[in-house]
C-alpha positions in Angstrom: 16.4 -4.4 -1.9 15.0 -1.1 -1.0 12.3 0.5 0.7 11.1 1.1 -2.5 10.6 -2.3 -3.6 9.8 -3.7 0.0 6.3 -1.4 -0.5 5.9 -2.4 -3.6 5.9 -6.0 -3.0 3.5 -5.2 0.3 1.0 -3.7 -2.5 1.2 -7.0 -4.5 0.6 -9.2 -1.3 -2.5 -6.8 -0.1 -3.7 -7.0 -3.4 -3.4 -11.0 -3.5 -4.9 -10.8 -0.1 -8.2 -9.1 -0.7 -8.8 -12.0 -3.7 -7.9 -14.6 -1.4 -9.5 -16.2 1.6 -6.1 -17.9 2.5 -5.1 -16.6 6.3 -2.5 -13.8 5.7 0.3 -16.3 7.4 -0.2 -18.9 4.7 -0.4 -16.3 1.8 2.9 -14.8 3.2 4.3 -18.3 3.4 3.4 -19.7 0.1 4.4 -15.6 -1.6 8.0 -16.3 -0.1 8.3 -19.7 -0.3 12.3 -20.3 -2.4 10.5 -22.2 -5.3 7.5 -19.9 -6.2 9.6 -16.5 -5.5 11.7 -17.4 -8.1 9.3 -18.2 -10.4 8.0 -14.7 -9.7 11.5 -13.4 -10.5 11.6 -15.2 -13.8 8.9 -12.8 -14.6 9.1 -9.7 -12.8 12.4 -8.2 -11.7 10.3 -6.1 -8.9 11.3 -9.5 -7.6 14.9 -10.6 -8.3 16.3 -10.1 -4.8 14.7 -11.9 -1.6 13.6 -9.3 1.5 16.0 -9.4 4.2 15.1 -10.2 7.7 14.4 -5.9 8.0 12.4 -5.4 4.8 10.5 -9.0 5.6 9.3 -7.7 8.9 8.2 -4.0 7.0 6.2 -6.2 4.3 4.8 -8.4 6.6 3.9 -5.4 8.9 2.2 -4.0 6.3 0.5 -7.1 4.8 -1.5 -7.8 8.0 -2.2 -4.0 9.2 -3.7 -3.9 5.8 -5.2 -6.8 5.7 -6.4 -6.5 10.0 -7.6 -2.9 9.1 -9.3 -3.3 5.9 -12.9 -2.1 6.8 -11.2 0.9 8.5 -8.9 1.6 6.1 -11.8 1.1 3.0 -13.9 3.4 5.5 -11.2 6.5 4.9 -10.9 5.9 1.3 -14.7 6.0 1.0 -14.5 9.3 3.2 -12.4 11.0 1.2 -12.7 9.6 -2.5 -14.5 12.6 -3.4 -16.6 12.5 -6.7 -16.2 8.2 -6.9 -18.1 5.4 -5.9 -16.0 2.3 -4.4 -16.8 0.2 -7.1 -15.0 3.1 -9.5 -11.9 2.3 -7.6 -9.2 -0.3 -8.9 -8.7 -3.0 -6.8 -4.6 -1.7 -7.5 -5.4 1.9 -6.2 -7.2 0.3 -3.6 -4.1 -1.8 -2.5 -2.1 1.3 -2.6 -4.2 3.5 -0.4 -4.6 1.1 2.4 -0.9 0.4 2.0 -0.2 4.0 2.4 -2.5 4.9 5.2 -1.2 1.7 7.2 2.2 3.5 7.0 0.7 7.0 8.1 -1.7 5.6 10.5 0.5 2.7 12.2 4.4 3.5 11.2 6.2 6.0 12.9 9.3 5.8 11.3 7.9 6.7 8.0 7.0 10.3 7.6 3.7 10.9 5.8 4.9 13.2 3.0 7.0 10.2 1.8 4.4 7.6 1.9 1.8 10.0 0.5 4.9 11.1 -2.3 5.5 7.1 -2.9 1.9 5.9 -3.3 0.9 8.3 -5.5 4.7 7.1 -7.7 3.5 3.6 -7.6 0.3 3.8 -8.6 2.1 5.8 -11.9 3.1 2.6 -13.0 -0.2 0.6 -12.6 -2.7 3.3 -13.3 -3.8 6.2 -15.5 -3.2 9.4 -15.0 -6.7 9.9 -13.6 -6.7 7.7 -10.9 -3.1 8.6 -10.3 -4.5 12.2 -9.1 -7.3 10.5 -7.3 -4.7 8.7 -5.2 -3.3 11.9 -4.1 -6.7 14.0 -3.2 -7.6 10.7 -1.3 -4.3 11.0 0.7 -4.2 14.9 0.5 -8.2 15.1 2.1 -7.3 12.6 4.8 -4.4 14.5 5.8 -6.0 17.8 6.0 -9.6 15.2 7.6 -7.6 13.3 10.0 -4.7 15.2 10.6 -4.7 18.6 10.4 -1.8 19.1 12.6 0.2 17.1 10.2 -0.9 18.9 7.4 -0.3 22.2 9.0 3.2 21.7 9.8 4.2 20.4 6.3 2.4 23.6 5.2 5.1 25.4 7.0 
C-alpha cells in the first residue's frame, strides 16, 4: 500500500469521524476490523490491501490529529476559504483540508508541497473542478498566512 492510499483511507476515516460520535479508537477499530475491511474491499479497491504496521500508525496519526484538532483546523479553513461560507464546503473537501494541514502542521517528515500537491489530487476524484481550486487557494493562503517562511523558500 502506498502513501498514496494510506491518505486516502485517513480522508475516509476523518470523514466517518466528523458523522460519528463513536470515540476515534472504536471507529478505527470497527474501520479495520478483518470482516468489515473486506467487505469494504468487495467494493472499493482503494481498499484491497490491509495497512501495514507503518502506514497503520500514519492513518491512525492522522485520524486523531484530525479528529483532536478539528475546531483548529476548521478555524484555518474558515480563515482562508476566501469568497465561501462553511456551509458551502463539502464535508469531502473538508476532510481533505484538515487531513492536509494535520500533515503540514504536525508531520515533519512530509514536506508541505507534497501534501498541498496530494490534497488538492484527491479531492480531483471526489469533487468538481471548482472546489478542486478552492482546495488549493485554502492551502496556498495558509501557507503564504501561517508560514510565510515556508512559502518563501519554495518560492525560491
Amino acid at each position: 500500500m502506498t502513501r498514496k492510499t494510506a491518505r486516502e483511507i485517513a480522508v475516509e476515516l476523518c470523514f466517518a469521524a466528523a458523522a460519528n460520535e463513536i470515540g476515534t479508537d472504536e471507529l478505527l477499530d470497527a474501520f479495520f476490523a478483518e470482516e468489515h475491511y473486506a467487505t469494504l474491499a468487495a467494493e472499493n479497491e482503494l481498499f484491497s490491501e490491509l495497512p501495514d504496521e507503518r502506514q497503520m500508525a500514519y492513518i491512525r496519526t492522522l485520524t486523531v490529529l484530525s479528529r483532536e484538532k478539528a475546531d483548529e483546523l476548521d478555524e484555518l479553513i474558515s480563515r482562508y476559504a476566501r469568497g465561501w461560507k462553511s456551509e458551502r464546503i463539502s464535508r469531502t473537501a473538508r476532510a481533505i483540508l484538515r487531513i492536509a494541514l494535520c500533515e503540514i502542521l504536525y508531520m515533519d517528515d512530509i514536506p508541505a508541497a507534497v501534501a498541498i500537491n496530494e490534497a488538492v489530487e484527491l479531492d480531483k476524484g471526489y469533487d468538481e473542478p471548482e472546489t478542486v481550486a478552492f482546495v488549493n487557494g485554502v492551502l496556498g493562503g495558509f501557507m503564504r498566512g501561517e508560514m510565510p517562511g515556508a512559502a518563501a523558500e519554495k518560492e525560491e
